[in-house]
PQR file with spaces between the fields and no chain letter, atoms N, CA, C, O and H, PARSE charges and radii, in Angstrom:
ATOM       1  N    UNK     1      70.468   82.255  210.897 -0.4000 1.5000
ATOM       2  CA   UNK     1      70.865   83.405  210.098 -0.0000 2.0000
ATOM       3  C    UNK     1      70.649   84.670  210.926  0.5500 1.7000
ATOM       4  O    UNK     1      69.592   84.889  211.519 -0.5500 1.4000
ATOM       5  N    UNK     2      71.655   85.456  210.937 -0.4000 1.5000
ATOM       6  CA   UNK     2      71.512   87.101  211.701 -0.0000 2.0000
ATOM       7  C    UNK     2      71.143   87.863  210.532  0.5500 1.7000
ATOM       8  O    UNK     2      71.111   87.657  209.319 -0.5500 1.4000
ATOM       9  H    UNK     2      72.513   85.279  210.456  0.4000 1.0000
ATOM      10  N    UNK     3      70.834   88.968  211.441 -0.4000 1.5000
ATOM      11  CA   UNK     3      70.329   90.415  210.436 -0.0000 2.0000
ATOM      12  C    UNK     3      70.956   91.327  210.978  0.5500 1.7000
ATOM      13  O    UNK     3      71.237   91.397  212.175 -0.5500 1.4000
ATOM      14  H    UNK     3      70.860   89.135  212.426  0.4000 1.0000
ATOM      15  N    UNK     4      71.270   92.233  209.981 -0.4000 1.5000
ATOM      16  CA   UNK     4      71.533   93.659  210.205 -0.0000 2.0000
ATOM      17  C    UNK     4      70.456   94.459  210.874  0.5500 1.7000
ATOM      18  O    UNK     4      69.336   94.251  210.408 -0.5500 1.4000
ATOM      19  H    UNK     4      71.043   92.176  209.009  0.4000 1.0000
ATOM      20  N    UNK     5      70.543   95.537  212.097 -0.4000 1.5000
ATOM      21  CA   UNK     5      69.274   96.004  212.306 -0.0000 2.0000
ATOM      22  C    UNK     5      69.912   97.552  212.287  0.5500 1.7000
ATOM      23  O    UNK     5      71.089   97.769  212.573 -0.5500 1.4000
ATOM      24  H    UNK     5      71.453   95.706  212.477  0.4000 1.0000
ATOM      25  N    UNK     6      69.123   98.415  211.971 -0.4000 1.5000
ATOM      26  CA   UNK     6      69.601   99.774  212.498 -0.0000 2.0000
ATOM      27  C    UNK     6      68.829  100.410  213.550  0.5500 1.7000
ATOM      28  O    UNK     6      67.647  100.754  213.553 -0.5500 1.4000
ATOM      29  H    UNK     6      68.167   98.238  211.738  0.4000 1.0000
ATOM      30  N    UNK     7      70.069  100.534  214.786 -0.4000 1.5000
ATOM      31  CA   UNK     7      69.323  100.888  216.050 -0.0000 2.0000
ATOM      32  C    UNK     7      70.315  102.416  216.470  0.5500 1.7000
ATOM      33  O    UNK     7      71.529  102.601  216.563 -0.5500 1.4000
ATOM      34  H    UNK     7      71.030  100.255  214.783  0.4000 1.0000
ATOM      35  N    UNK     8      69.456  103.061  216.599 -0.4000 1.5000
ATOM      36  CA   UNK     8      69.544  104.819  217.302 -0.0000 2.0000
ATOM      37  C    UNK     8      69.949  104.778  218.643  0.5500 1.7000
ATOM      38  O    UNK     8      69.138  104.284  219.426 -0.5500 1.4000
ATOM      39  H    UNK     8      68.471  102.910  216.524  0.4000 1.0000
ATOM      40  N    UNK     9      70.929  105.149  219.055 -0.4000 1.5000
ATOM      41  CA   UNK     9      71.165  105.187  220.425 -0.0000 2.0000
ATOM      42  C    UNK     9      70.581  106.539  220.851  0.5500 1.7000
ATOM      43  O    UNK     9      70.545  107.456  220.031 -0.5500 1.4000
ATOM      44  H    UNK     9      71.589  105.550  218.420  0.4000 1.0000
ATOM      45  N    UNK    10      70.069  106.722  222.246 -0.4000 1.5000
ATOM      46  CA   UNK    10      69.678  108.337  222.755 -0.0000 2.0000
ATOM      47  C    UNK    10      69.988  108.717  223.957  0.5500 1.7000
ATOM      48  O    UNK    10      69.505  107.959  224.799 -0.5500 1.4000
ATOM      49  H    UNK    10      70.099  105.977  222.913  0.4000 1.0000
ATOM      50  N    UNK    11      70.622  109.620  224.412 -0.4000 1.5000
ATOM      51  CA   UNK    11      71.278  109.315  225.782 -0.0000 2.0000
ATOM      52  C    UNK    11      70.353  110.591  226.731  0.5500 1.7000
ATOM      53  O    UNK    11      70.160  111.650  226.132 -0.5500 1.4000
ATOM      54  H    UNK    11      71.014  110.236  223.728  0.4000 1.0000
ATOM      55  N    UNK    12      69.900  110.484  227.930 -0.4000 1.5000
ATOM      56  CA   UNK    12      69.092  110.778  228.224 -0.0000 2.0000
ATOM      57  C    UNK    12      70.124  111.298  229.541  0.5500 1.7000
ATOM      58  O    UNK    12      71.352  111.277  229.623 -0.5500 1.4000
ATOM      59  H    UNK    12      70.056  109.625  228.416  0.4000 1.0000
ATOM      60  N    UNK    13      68.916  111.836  230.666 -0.4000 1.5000
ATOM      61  CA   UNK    13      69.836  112.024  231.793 -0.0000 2.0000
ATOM      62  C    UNK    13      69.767  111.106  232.821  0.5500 1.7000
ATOM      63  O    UNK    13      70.325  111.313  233.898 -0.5500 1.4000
ATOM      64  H    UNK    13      67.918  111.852  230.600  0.4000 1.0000
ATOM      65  N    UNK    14      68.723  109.477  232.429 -0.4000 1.5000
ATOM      66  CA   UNK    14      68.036  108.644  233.149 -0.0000 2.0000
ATOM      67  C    UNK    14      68.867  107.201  232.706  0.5500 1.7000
ATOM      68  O    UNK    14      68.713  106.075  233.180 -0.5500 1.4000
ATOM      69  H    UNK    14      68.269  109.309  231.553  0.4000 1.0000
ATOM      70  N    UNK    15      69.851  107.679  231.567 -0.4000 1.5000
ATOM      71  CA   UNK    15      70.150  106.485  230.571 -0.0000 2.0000
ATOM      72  C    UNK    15      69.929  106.508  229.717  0.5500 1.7000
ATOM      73  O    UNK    15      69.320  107.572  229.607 -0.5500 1.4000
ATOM      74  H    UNK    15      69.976  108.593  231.182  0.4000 1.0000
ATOM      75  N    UNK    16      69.958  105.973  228.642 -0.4000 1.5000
ATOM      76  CA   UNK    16      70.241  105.005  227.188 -0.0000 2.0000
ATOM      77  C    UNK    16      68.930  104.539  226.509  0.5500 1.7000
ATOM      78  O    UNK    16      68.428  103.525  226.995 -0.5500 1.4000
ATOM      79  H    UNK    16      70.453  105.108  228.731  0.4000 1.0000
ATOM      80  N    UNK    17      68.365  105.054  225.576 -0.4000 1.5000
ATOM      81  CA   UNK    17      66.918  104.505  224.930 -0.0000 2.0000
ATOM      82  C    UNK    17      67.847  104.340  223.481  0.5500 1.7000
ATOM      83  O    UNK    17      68.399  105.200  222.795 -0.5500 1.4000
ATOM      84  H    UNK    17      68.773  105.877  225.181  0.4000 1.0000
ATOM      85  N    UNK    18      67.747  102.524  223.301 -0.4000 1.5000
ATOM      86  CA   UNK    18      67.484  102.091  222.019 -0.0000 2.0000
ATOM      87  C    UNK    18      66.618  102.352  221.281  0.5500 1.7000
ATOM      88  O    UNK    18      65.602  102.588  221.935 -0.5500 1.4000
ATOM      89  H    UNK    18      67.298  101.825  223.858  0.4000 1.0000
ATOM      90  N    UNK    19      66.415  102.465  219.968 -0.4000 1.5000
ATOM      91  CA   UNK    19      64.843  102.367  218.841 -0.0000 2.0000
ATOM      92  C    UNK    19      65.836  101.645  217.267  0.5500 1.7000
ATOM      93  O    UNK    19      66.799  102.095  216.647 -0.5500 1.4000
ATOM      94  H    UNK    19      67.240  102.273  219.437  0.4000 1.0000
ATOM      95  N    UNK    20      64.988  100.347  217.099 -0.4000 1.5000
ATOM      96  CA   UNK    20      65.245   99.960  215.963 -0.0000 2.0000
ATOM      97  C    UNK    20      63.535  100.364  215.525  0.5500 1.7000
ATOM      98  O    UNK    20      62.598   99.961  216.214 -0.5500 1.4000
ATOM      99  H    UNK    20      64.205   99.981  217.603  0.4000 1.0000
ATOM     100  N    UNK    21      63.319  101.309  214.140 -0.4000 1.5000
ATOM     101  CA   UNK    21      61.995  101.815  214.063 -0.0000 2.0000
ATOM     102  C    UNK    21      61.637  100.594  212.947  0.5500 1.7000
ATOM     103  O    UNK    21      60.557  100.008  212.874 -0.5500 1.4000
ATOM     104  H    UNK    21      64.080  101.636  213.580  0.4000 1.0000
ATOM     105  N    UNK    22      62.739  100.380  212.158 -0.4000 1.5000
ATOM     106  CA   UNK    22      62.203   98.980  211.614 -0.0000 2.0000
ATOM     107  C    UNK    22      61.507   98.253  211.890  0.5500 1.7000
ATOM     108  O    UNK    22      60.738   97.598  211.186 -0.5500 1.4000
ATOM     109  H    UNK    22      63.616  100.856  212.217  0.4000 1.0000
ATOM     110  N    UNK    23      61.660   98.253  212.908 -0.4000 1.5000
ATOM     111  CA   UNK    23      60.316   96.774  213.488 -0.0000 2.0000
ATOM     112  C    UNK    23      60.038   97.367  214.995  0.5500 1.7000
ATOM     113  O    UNK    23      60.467   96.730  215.957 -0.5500 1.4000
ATOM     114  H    UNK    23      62.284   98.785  213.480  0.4000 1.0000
ATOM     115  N    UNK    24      59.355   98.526  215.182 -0.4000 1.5000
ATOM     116  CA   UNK    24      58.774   99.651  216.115 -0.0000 2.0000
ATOM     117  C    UNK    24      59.670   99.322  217.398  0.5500 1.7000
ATOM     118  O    UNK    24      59.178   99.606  218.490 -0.5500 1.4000
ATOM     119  H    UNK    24      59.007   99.044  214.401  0.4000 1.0000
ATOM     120  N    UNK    25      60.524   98.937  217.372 -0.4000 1.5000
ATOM     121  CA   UNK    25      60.862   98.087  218.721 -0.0000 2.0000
ATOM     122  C    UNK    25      62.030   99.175  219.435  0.5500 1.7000
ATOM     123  O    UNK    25      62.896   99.724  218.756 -0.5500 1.4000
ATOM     124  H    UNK    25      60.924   98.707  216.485  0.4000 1.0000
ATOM     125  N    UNK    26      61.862   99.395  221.099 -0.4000 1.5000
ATOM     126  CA   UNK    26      62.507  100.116  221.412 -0.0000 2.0000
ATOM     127  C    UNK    26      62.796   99.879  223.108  0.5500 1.7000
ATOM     128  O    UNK    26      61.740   99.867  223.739 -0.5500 1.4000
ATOM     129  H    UNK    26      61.158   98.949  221.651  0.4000 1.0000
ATOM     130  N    UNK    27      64.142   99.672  224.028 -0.4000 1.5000
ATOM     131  CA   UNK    27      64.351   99.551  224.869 -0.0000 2.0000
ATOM     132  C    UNK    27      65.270  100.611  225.808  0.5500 1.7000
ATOM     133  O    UNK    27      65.801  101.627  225.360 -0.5500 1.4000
ATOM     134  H    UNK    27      65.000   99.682  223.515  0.4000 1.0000
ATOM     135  N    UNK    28      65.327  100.245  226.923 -0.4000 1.5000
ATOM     136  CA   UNK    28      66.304  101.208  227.641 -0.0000 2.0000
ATOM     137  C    UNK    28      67.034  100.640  228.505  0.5500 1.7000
ATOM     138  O    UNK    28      66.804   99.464  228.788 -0.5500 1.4000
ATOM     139  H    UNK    28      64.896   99.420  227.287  0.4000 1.0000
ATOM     140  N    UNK    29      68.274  101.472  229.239 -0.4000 1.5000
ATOM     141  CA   UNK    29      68.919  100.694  229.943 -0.0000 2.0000
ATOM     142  C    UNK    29      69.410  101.621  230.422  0.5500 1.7000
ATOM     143  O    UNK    29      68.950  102.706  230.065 -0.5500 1.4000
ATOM     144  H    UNK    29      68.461  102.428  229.009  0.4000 1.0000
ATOM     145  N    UNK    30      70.761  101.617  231.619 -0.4000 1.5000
ATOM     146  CA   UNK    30      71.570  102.750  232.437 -0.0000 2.0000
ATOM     147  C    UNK    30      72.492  102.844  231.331  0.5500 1.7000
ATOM     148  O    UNK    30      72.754  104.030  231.127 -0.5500 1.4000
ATOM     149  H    UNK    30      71.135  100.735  231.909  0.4000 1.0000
ATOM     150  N    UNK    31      73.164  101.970  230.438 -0.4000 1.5000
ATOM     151  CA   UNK    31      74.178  101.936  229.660 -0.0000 2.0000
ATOM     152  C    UNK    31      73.237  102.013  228.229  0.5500 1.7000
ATOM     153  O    UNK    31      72.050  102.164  227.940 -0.5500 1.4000
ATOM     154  H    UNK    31      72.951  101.007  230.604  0.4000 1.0000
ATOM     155  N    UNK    32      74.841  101.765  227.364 -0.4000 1.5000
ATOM     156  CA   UNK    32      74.757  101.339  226.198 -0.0000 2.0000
ATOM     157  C    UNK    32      74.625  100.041  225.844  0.5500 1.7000
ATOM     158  O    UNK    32      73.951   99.608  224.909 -0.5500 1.4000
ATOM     159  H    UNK    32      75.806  101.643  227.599  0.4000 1.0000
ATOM     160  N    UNK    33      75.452   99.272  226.810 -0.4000 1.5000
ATOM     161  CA   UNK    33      75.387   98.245  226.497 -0.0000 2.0000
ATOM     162  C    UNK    33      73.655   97.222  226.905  0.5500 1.7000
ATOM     163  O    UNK    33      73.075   96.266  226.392 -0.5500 1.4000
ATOM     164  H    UNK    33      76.000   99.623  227.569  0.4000 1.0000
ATOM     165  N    UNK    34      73.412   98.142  228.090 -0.4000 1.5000
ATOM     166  CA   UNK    34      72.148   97.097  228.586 -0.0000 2.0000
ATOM     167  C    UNK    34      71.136   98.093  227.614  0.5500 1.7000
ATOM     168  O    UNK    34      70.492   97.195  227.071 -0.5500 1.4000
ATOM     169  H    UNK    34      73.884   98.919  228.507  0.4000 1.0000
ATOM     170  N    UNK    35      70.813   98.831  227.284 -0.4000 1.5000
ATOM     171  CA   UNK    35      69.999   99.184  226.141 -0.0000 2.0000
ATOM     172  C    UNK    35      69.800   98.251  225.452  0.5500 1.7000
ATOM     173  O    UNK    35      68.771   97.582  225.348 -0.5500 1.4000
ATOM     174  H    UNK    35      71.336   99.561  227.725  0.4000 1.0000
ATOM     175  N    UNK    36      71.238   98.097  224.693 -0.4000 1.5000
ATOM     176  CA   UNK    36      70.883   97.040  223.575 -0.0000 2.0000
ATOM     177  C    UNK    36      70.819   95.931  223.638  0.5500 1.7000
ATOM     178  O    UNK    36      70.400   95.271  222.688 -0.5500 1.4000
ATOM     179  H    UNK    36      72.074   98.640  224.778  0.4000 1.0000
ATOM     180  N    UNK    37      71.387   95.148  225.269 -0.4000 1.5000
ATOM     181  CA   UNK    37      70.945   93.941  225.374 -0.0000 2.0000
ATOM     182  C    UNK    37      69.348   93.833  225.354  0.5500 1.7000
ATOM     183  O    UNK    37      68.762   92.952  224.723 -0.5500 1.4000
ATOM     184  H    UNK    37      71.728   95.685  226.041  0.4000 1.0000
ATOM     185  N    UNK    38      68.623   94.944  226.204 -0.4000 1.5000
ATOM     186  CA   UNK    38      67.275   95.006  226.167 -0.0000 2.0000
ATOM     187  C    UNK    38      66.491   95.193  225.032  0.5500 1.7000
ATOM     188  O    UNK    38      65.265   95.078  225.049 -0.5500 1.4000
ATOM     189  H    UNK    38      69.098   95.659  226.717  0.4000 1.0000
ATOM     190  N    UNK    39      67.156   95.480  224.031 -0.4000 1.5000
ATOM     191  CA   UNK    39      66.385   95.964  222.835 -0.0000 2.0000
ATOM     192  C    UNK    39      66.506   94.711  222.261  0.5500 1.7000
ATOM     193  O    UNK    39      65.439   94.367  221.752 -0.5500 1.4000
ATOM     194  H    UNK    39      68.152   95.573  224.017  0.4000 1.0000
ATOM     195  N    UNK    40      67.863   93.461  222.081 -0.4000 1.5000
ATOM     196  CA   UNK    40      68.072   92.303  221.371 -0.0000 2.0000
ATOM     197  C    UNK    40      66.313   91.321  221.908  0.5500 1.7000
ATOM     198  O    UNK    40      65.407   90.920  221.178 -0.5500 1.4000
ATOM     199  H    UNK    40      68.730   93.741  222.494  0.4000 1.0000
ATOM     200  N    UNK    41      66.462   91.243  223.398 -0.4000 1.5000
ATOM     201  CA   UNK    41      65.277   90.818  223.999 -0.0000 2.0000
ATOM     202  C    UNK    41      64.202   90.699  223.073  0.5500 1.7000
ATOM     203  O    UNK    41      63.782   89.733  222.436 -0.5500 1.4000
ATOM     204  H    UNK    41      67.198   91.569  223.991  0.4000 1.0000
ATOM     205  N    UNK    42      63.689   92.420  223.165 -0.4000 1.5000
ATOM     206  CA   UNK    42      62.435   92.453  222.407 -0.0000 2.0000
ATOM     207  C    UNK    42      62.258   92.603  221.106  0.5500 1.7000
ATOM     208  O    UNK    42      61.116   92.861  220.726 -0.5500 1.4000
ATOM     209  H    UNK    42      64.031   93.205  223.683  0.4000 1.0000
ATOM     210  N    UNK    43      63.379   92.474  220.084 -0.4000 1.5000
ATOM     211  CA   UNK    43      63.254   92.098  218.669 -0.0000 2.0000
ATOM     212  C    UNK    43      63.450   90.409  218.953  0.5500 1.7000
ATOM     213  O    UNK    43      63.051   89.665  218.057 -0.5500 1.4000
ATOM     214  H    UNK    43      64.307   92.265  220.393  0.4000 1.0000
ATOM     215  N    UNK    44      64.047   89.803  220.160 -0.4000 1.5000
ATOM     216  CA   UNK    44      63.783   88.107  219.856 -0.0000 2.0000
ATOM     217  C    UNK    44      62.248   87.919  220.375  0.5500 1.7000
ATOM     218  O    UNK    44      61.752   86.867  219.973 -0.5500 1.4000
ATOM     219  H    UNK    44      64.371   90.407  220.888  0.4000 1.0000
ATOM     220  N    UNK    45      61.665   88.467  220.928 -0.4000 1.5000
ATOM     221  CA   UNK    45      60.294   88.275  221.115 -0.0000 2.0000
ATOM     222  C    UNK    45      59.302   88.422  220.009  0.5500 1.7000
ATOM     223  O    UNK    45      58.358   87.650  219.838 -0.5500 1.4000
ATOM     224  H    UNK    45      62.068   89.322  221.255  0.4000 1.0000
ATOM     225  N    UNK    46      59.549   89.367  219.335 -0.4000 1.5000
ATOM     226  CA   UNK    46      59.232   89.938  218.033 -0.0000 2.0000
ATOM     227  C    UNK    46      58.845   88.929  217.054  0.5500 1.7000
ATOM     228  O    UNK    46      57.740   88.670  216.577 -0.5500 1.4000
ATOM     229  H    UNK    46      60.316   89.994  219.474  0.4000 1.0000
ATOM     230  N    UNK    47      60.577   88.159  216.761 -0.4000 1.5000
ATOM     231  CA   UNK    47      60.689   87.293  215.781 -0.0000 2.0000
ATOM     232  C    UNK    47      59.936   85.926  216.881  0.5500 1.7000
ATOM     233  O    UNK    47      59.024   85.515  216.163 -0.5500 1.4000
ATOM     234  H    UNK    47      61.474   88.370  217.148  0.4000 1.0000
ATOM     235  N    UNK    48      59.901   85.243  217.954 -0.4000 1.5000
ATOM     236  CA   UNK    48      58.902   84.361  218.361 -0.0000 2.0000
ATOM     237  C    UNK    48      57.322   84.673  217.996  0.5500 1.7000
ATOM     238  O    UNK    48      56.525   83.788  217.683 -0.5500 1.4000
ATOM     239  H    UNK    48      60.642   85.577  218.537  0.4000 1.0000
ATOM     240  N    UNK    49      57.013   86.028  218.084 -0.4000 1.5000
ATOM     241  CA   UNK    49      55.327   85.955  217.956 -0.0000 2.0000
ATOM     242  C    UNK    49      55.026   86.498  216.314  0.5500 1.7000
ATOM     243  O    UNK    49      54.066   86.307  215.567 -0.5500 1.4000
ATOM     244  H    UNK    49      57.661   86.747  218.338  0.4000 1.0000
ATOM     245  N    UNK    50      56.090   87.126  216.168 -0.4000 1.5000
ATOM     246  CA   UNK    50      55.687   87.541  214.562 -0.0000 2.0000
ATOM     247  C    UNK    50      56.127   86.155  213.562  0.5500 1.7000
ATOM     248  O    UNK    50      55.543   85.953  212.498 -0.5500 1.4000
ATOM     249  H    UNK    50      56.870   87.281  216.774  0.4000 1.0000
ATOM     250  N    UNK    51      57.033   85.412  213.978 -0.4000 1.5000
ATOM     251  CA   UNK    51      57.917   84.761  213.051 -0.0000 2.0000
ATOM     252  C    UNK    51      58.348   85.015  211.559  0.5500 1.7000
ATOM     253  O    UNK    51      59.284   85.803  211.422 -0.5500 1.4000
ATOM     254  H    UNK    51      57.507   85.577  214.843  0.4000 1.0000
ATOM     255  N    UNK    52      57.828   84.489  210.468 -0.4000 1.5000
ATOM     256  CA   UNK    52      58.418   85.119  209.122 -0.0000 2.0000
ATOM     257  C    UNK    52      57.695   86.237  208.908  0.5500 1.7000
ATOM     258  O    UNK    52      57.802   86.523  207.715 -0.5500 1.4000
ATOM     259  H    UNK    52      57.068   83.849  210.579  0.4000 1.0000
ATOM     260  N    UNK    53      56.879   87.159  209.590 -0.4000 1.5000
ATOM     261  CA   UNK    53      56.590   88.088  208.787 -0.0000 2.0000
ATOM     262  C    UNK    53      57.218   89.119  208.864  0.5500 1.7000
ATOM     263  O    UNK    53      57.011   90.022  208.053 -0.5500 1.4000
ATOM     264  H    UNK    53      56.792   86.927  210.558  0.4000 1.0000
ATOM     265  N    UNK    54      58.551   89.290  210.308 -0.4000 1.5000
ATOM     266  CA   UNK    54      59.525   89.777  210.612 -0.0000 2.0000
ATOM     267  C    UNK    54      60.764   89.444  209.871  0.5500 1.7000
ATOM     268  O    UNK    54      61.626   90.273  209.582 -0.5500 1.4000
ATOM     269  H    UNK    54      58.718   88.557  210.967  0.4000 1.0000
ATOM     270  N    UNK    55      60.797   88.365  209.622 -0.4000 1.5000
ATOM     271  CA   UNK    55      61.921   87.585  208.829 -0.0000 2.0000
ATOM     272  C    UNK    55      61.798   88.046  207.369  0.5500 1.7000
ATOM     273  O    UNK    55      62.720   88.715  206.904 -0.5500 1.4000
ATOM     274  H    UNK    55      60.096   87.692  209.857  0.4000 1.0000
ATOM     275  N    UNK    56      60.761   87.751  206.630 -0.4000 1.5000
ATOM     276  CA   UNK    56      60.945   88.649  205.420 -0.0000 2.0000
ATOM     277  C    UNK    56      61.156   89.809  205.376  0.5500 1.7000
ATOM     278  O    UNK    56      61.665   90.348  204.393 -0.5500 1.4000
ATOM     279  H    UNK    56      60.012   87.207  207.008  0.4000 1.0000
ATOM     280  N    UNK    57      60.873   90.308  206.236 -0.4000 1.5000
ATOM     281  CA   UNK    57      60.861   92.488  205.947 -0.0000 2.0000
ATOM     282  C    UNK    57      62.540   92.108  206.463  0.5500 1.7000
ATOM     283  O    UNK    57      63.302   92.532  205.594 -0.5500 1.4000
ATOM     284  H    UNK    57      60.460   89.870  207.034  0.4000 1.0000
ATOM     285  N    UNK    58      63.071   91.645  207.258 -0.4000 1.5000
ATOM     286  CA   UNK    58      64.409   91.732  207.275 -0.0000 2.0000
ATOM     287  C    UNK    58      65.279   91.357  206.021  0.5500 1.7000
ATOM     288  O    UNK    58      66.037   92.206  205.552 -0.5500 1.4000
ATOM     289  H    UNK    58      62.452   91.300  207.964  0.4000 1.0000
ATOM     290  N    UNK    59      65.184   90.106  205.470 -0.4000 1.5000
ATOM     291  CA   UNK    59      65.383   89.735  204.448 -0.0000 2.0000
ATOM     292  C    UNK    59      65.139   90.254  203.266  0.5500 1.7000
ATOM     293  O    UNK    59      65.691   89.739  202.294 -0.5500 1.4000
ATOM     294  H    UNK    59      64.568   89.417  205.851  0.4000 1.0000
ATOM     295  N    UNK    60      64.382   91.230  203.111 -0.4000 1.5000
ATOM     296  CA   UNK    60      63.997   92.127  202.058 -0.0000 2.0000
ATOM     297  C    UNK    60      64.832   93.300  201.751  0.5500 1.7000
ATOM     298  O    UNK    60      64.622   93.901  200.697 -0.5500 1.4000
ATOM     299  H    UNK    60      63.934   91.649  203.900  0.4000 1.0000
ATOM     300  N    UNK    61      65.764   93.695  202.562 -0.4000 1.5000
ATOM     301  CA   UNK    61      65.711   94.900  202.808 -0.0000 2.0000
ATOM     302  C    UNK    61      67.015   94.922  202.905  0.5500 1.7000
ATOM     303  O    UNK    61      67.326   93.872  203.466 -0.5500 1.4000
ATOM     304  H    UNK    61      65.935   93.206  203.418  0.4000 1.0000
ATOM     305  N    UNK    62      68.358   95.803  202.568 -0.4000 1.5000
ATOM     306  CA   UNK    62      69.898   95.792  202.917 -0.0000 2.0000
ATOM     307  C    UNK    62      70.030   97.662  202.851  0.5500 1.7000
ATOM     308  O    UNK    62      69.597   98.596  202.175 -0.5500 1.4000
ATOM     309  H    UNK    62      68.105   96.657  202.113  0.4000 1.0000
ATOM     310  N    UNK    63      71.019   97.387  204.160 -0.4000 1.5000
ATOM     311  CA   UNK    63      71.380   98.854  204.929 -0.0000 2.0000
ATOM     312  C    UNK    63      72.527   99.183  204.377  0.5500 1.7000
ATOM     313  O    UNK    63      73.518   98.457  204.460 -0.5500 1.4000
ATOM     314  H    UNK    63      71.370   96.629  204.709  0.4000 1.0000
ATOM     315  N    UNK    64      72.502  100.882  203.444 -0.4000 1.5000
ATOM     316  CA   UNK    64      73.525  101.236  203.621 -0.0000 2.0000
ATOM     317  C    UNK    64      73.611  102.814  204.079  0.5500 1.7000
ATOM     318  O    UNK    64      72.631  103.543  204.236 -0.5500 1.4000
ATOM     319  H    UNK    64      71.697  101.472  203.377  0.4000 1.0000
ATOM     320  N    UNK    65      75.244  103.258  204.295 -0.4000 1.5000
ATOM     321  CA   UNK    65      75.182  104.177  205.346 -0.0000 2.0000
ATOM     322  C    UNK    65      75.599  105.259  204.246  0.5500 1.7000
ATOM     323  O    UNK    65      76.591  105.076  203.541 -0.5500 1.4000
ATOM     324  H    UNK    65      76.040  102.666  204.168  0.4000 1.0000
ATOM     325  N    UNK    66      74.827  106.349  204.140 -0.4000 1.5000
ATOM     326  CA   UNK    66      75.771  107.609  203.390 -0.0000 2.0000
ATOM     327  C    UNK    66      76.000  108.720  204.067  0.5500 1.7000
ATOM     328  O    UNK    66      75.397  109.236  205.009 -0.5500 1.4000
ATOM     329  H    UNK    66      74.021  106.497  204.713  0.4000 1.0000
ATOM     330  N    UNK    67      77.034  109.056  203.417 -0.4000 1.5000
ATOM     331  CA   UNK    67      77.552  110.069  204.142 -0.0000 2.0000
ATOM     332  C    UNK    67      76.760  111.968  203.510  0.5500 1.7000
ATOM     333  O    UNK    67      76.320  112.218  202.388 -0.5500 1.4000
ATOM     334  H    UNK    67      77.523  108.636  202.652  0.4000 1.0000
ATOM     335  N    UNK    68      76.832  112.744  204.483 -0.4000 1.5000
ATOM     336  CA   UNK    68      75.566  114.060  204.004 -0.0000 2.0000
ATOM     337  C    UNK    68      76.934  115.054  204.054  0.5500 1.7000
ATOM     338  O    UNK    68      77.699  114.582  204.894 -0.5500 1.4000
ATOM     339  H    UNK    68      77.189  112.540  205.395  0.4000 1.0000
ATOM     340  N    UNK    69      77.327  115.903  203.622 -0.4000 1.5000
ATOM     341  CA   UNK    69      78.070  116.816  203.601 -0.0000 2.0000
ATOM     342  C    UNK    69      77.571  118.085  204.076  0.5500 1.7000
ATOM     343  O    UNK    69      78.303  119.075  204.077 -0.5500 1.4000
ATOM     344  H    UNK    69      76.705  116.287  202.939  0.4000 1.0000
């Protein structure tokens, strides 16, 4: 089963810092894309040492996006 995560992109002058704050987890990369491959990394590490206690707070929880005028 996948999850939805919400991750912040930040563009720097060094590169790309991911942060999903959901689960404190945060990576970097030259891109966008290796950011978030690096960030997938350490939320799968996450879910290996945390196992369900990551899995429920995901499962608990559904993202939606509004719009602010």
């Amino acid at each position: 089963m996948g999850y939805e995560l919400l991750v912040t992109l930040e563009h720097t002058d060094k590169g790309v810092i991911a942060t999903c704050e959901e689960l404190n987890a945060v990576a970097s990369g030259a891109t966008e894309e290796e950011a978030l491959k690096n960030l997938m990394q350490a939320v799968e590490a996450l879910i290996e040492t945390y196992g369900d206690e990551v899995k429920e707070r995901l499962k608990e929880r559904s993202l939606k996006v509004v719009e602010v005028p």
